[in-house]
N, C-alpha and C positions, 0 to 999 in steps of 0.2 A: 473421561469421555462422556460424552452426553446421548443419550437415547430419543429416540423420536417416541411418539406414543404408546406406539405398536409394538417394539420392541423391549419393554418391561422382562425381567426375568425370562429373557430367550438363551437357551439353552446352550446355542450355535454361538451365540457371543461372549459364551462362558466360561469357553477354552474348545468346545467341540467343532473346532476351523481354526485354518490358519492365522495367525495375528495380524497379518495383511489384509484378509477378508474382514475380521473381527473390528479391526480400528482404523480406518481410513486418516491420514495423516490431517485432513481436514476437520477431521470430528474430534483432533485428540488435543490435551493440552498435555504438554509433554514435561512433567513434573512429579517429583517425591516431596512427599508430603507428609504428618502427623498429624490427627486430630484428637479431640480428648475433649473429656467437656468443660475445658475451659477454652475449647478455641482451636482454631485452625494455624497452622504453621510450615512454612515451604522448611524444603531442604533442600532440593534443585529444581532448578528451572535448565531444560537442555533443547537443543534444537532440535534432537532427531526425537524419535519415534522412543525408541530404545537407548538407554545406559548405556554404559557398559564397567567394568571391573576398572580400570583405570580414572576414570573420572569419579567414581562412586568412591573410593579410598583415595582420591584428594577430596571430598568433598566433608570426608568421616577424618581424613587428618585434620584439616584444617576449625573443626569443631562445628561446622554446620549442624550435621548429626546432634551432638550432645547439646548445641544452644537451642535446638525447637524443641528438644526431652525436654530443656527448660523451664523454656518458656509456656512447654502446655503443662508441666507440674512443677508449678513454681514452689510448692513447700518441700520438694525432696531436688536441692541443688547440685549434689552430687551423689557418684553412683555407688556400688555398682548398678548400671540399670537393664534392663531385658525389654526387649523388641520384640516383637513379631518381627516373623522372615515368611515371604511368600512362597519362595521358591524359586527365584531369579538366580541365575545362574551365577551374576556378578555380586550379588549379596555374599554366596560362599565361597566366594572366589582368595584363593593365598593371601592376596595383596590386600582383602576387603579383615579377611579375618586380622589378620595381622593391624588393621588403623584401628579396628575392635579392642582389640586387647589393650592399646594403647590409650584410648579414651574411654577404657572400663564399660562397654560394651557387652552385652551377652548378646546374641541372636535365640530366638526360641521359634525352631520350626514347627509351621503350621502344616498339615498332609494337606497335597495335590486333590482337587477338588472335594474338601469338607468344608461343607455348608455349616454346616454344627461346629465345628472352632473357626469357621472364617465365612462370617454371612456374607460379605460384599462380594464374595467367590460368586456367586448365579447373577452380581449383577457388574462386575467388574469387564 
């Protein structure tokens, strides 16, 4: 989502309001993604606003997922590998865990608004 000036580390857009108020379907680009510092790499591009559990584990079956771990660390090809998880619902979801285990996946949950393991939290 992109910020207007003014909006820099605002609080309200941080999670403290509804995600309706927070990201207006015009301001959003509705996409999962990894970055690393070797680069930028999609994992979904989706119409709506929000995921969900079913599309998020076809997209971890079919090795989306593990090809942008790839691609952003290309000297470690295979895994096991460990993620950040934000806290989406669909991320912990049976059917999510489950494409996990199969493409050697770990999830490593981040806690609900810490700035300190997860700085994008105040501007996300």
């Amino acid at each position: 989502m992109w910020r207007k000036s003014n909006e820099a580390n605002t609080p309200v857009l941080a999670g403290a309001n509804g995600y309706d108020k927070q990201v207006p379907l015009a301001r959003a680009i509705p996409l999962w993604a990894g970055v690393s510092s070797d680069g930028f790499q999609a994992v979904l591009w989706h119409s709506k606003k929000k995921t969900d559990h079913e599309e998020w584990s076809n997209v971890v079956r079919v090795g989306k997922l593990t090809e942008a771990i790839r691609q952003l660390n290309p000297m470690r090809r295979s895994g096991p590998w460990t993620v950040p998880c934000d806290n989406e619902t669909f991320l912990r979801h049976k059917s999510s865990m489950r494409a996990y285990a199969a493409k050697n996946v770990q999830m490593w949950g981040v806690p609900p608004r810490s700035p300190d393991l997860n700085p994008i939290e105040m501007f996300w």
